[in-house]
N, C-alpha and C positions, 0 to 999 in steps of 0.2 A: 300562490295557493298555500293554504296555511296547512302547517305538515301534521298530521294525525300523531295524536300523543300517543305512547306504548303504555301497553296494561303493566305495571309495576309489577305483580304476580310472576310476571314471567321471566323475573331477577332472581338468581339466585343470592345465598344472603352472600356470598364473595363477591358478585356483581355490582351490589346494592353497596358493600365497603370501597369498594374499588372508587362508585360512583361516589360517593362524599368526598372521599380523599382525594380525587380530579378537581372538585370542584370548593377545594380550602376549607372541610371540613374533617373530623377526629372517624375515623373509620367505625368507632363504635355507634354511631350514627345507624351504619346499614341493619347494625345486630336489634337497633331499639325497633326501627320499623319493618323487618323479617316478623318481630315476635307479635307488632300490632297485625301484621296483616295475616299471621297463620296461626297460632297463639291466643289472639283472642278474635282473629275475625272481625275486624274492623274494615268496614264499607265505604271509610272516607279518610278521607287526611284531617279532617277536622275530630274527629273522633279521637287521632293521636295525643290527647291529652299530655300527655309528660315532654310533646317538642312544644320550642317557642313558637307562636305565629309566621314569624318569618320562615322559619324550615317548611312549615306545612304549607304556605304558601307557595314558596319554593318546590314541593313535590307538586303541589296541585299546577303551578307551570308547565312541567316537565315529562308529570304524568298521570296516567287514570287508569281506576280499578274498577272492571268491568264484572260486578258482582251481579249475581241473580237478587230477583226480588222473588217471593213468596206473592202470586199477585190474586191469588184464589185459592180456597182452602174448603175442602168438605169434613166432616165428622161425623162416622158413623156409630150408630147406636153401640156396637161393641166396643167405640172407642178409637179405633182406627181412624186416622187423618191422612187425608187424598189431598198433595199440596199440586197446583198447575204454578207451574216455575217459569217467569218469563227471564229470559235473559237478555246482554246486552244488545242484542241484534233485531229483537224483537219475539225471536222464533220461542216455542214454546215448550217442555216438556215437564212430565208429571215425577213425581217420589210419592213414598207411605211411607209410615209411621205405625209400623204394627207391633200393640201392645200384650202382653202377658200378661198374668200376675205377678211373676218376679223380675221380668225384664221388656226392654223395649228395641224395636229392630226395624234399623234404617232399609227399606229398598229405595235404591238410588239408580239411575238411567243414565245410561254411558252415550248414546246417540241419540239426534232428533231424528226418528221416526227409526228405520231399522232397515241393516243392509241385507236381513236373509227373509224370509216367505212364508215359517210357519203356519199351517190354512188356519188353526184353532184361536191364533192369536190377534187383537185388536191390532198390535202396535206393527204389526207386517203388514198392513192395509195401505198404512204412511208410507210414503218416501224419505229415501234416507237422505235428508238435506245436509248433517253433517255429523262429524264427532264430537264431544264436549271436550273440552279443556281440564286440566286437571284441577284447575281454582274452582270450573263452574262443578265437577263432580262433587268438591271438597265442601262448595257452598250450599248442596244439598244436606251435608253430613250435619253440618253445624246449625242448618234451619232447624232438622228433626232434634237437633241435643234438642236445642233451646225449648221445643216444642214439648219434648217427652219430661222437661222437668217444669215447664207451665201447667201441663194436663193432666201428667202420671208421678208427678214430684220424684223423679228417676232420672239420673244423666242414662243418655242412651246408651245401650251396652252390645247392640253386635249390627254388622251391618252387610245387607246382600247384595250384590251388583247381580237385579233379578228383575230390574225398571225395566227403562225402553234403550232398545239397540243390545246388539253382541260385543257385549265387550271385549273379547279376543280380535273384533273389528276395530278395534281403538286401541290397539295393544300399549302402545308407549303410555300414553296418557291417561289408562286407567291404575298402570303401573305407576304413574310418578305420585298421582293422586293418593295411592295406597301408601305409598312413601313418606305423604305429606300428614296423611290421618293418623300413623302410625308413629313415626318421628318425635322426639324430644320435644322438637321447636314447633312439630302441631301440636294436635287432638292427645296424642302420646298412647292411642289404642291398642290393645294385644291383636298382633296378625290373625292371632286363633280365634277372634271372635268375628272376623270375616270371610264370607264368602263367595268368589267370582264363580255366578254361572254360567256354560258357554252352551249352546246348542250342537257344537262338535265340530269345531272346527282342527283337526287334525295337526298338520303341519305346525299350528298354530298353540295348541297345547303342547308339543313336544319341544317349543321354543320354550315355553311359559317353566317347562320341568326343567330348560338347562339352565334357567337363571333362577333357579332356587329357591323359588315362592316357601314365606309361611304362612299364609294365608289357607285358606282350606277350597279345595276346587267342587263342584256340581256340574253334572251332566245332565241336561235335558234331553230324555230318553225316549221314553213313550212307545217305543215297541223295539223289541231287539229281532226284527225279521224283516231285512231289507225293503220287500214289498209293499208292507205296510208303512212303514215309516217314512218311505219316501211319499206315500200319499199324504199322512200328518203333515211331512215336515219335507218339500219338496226337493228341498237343496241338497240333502240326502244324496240324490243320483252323483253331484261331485263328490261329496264325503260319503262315503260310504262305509256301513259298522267294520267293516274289516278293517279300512283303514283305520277308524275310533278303537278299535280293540290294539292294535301294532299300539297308537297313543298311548292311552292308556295302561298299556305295559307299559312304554318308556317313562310315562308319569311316575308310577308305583317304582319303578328299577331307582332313579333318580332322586325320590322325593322320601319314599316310605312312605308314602300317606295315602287313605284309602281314601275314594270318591262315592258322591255322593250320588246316587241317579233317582232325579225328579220323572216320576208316571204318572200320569193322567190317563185312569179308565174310561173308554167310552162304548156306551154300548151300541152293539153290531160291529165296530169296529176292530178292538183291540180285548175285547173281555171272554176269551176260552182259554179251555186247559192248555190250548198249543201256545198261546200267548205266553201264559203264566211259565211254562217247561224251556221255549226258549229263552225267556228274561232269566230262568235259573240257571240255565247254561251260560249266558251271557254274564252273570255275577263273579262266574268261578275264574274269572280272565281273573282280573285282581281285587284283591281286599275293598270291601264296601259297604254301604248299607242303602237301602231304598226308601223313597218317600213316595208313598203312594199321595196325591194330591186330586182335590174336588174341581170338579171340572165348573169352569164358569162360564155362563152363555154369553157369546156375543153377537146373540141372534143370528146365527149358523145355522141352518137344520141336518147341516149333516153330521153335527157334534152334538150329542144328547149324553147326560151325565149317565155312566154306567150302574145299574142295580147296586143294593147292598152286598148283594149275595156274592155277585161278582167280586166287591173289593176283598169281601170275606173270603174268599176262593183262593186271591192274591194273594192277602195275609195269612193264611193257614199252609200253602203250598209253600211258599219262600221260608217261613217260619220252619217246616218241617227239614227244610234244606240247612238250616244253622245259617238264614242270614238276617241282618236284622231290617225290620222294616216299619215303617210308622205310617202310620194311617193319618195325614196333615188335613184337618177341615179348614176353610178360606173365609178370611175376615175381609170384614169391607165390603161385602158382594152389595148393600143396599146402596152404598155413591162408586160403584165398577171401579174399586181398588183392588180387588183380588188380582189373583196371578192368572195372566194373561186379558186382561181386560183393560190394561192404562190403555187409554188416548180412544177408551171406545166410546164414550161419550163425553161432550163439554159443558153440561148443564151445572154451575158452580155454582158457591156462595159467595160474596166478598167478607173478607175478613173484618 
């Protein structure tokens, strides 16, 4: 049986020197193709341009780079681009490409389909078949550069881990992938211009604060009153806010850095004044600011996007409290790129 080649990615550049020099070549060898394969992102050995045929031949024996393809791509009127990303196993998941006027910003998806149950969310519907790899997160990152300087003539400039799955569910491998964006020998991006966000997984954040992220953390929140929130967001009954709050201190004691928490108004559900009073008691745990966010349908009936009045109610009440808060409207909503709606429908384009 003929033995299954290994994905080269998963060499470190010491591995990759190591391997030359086993095999009677100059160890600066591993350092040329670490910087083809992270560096510029190179999808083949043939692409290696500056080795001789024989080397690249040589790799293409020994080994394969299991890159994502871009295999469908939507474009909405605002601008925003909804890529369906097949990878090498066949299985499938989505990124955006959400533009501004001065900047553009990768959401990229840590898992195929998702290990927790949020009810409002499309990508909890899925099973969680598996985690992504750190090259497949990485090759999301570098689809949207290339993307954002075709469409928006901009390299891309901040990026969300806010796609499909939890990524505190994938903890090592969204960590390495971070490693790889941010690094010399990748992308060479500022930690501060990314954001991992978690739905709250406790234990799980307090790990994240002892290894000393600089990256900037987000909390999907959605009601700070256990009973409600565990209807939102079911899993809730094992996490529960007490426990996110203990986190959450250990975050800030550890890090210094305040957290972000994503709310979605919806109305009958989450939109009174006892809402709004608990979320401001729940801010005063530690330093932060709020993102009120547009609720987007995934033909639900029991999530209907909350009044104006309501968000205004939010913003003026938290506002009054000295915290700060932003009132986020959702791009994309015409090809269900907005937040919370990847993988809720598949009707594409081809590129």
């Amino acid at each position: 049986m003929k033995e299954k080649k290994k994905d080269i990615r998963a060499l470190t550049k010491e591995q990759l020197r190591d391997f030359f020099v086993d095999n009677g070549d100059k160890a600066f060898r591993g350092n040329q193709i670490y910087e083809w394969l992270w560096k510029k992102g190179a999808h083949s050995f043939d692409a290696m341009t500056n080795l001789s045929k024989e080397t690249r031949a040589f790799l293409e024996e020994h080994f394969t780079i299991n890159h994502i393809k871009v295999d469908d791509m939507q474009r909405s009127k605002d601008g925003t681009i909804k890529n369906a990303v097949k990878l090498h196993d066949g299985l499938t998941v989505e990124s955006v490409l959400i533009p501004t006027d001065t900047r553009t910003t990768a959401c990229v998806s840590s898992q195929v389909g998702c290990s927790l149950n949020c009810a409002f969310c499309a990508t909890a519907r899925l099973k969680r078949m598996r985690n992504l790899q750190p090259d497949e997160i990485y090759d999301q990152v570098i689809a949207i550069d290339q993307q954002s300087r075709l469409y928006h003539n901009i390299p891309l400039s901040n990026i969300v881990f806010m796609g499909m799955g939890e990524p505190l569910m994938n903890y090592n491998n969204v960590l390495k992938s971070i490693e790889k964006i941010t690094s010399e020998d990748g992308l060479g991006m500022s930690p501060r211009r990314i954001t991992l966000s978690t739905s709250g997984v406790p234990k799980m954040m307090m790990k994240l604060a002892d290894d000393g992220p600089k990256f900037n953390l987000a909390l999907s929140l959605h009601s700070a009153i256990d009973e409600k929130r565990t209807k939102i967001m079911p899993f809730n009954e094992q996490f529960p806010l007490a426990d996110i709050k203990e986190a959450l201190k250990y975050w800030y004691e550890k890090t210094g850095t305040r957290v972000t928490y994503e709310y979605v108004v919806w109305k009958g559900i989450n939109d009174t004044e006892e809402d709004v009073h608990e979320l401001v008691k729940f801010c005063k745990v530690i330093p932060c600011k709020v993102n009120i966010i547009e609720y987007n349908s995934i033909d639900d009936d029991r999530f209907e996007q909350a009044s104006s009045n309501a968000i205004d109610m939010y913003k003026t009440l938290l506002e009054r409290n000295r915290i700060v808060v932003n009132v986020r409207r959702s791009r994309g909503k015409d090809i269900d790129a907005a937040c919370g709606q990847l993988a809720n429908k598949q009707e594409v384009i081809k590129i």
